[in-house]
C-alpha positions in Angstrom: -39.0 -12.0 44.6 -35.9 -10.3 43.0 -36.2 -8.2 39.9 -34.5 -9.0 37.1 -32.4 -6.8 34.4 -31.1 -6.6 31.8 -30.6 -9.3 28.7 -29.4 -12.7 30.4 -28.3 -14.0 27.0 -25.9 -11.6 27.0 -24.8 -8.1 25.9 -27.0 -6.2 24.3 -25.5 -5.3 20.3 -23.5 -1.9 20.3 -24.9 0.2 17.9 -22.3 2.7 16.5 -23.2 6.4 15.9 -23.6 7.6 12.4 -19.4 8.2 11.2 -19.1 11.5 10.0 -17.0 10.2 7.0 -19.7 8.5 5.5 -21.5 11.1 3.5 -17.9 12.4 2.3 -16.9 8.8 1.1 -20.6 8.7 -0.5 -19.9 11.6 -2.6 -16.6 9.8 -3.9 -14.3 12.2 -1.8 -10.6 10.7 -1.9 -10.7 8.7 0.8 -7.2 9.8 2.3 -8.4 13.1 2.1 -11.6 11.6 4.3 -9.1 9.9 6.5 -7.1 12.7 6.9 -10.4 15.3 7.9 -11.6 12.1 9.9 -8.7 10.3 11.8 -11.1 8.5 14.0 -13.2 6.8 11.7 -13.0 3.3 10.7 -14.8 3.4 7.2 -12.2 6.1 5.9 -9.3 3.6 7.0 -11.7 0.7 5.9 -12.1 2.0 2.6 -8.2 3.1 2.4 -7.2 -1.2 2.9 -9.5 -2.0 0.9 -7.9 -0.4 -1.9 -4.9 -0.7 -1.1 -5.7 -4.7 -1.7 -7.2 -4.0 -4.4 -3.9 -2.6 -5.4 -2.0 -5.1 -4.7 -0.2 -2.8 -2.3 -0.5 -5.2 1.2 1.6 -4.1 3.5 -0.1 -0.5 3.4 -3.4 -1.9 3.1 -1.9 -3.9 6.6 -1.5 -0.8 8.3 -5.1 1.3 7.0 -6.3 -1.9 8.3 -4.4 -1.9 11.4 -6.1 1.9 12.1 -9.2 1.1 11.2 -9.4 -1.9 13.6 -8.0 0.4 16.4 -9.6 3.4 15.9 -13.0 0.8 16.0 -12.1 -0.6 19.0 -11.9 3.1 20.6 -15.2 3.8 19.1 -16.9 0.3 20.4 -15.7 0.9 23.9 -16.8 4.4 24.1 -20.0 3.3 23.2 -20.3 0.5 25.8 -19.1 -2.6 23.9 -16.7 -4.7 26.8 -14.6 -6.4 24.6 -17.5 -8.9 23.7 -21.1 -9.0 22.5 -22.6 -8.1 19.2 -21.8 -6.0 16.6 -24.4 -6.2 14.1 -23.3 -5.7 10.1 -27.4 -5.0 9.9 -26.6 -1.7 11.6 -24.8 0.3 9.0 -22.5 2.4 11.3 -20.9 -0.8 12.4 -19.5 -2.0 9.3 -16.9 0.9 9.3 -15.0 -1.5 12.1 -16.3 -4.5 10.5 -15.0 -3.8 7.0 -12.0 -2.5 8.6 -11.5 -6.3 10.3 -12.2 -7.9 7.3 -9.4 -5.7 5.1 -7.4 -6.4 8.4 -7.8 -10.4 7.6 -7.1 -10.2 4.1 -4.1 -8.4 4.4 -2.7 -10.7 7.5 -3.7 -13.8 5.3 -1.4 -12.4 2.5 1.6 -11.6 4.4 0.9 -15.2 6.3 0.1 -14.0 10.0 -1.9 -17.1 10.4 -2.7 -16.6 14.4 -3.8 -13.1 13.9 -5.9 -14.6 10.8 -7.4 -16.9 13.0 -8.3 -14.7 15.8 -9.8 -12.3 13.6 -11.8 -14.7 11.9 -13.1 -15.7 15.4 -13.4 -12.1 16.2 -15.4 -11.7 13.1 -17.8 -14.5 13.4 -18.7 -13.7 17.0 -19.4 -9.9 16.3 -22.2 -11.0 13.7 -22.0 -14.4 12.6 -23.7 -13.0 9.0 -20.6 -10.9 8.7 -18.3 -12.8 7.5 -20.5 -13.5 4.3 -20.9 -9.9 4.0 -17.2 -9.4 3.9 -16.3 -12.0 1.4 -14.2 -14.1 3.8 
């Protein structure tokens, strides 16, 4: 009889570390100063789209976005994600990358990249399908 291991379903959900730029952007640092002090963090770059939308100011909120979906991706990988599975919002250190997908969305919906709009929507979904809810999208 062969032993079996591991979850058949699928991946198991990566579970980001704790970013280090949390506790600054908690205490209502600026957040480019954050960003700046913390180039690898998603929330910082998060946070900077998001106001940046909130500003009206797309195309920069485009490429905070942009940063905080790559600097995510670096992050995910590192901590065993393949390029699928979950990435639960429940899980607090993940929403850095998540919010920085959904700002990512927002800003490709406004400037009218509809494929990449699409594929992040998908990406979205199939990272935590309670996400998008979460994100407002």
């Amino acid at each position: 009889m062969s032993d079996l291991h591991g979850n058949l379903l699928g991946p198991e959900p990566t579970r980001l570390p704790v970013d280090p730029a949390a506790a600054a952007l908690a205490a209502g640092e600026d957040p480019a100063d954050v960003a700046a002090a913390n180039p690898a963090s998603s929330l910082a770059w998060a946070t900077l789209a998001e106001n940046a939308l909130a500003e009206k100011h797309t195309v920069a909120a485009y490429a905070y976005a942009r940063t905080g979906y790559h600097r995510g991706l670096d992050l995910l990988r590192r901590n065993g994600w393949k390029g699928f599975g979950p990435i639960p919002w429940a899980h607090e250190p993940n929403r850095g990358v998540l919010r920085a997908l959904g700002a990512l969305l927002r800003a490709a919906e406004a400037i009218g990249e509809t494929d990449e709009v699409e594929r992040l929507r998908g990406f979205i979904a199939d990272s935590d399908p309670t996400a998008p809810a979460e994100l407002g999208i």
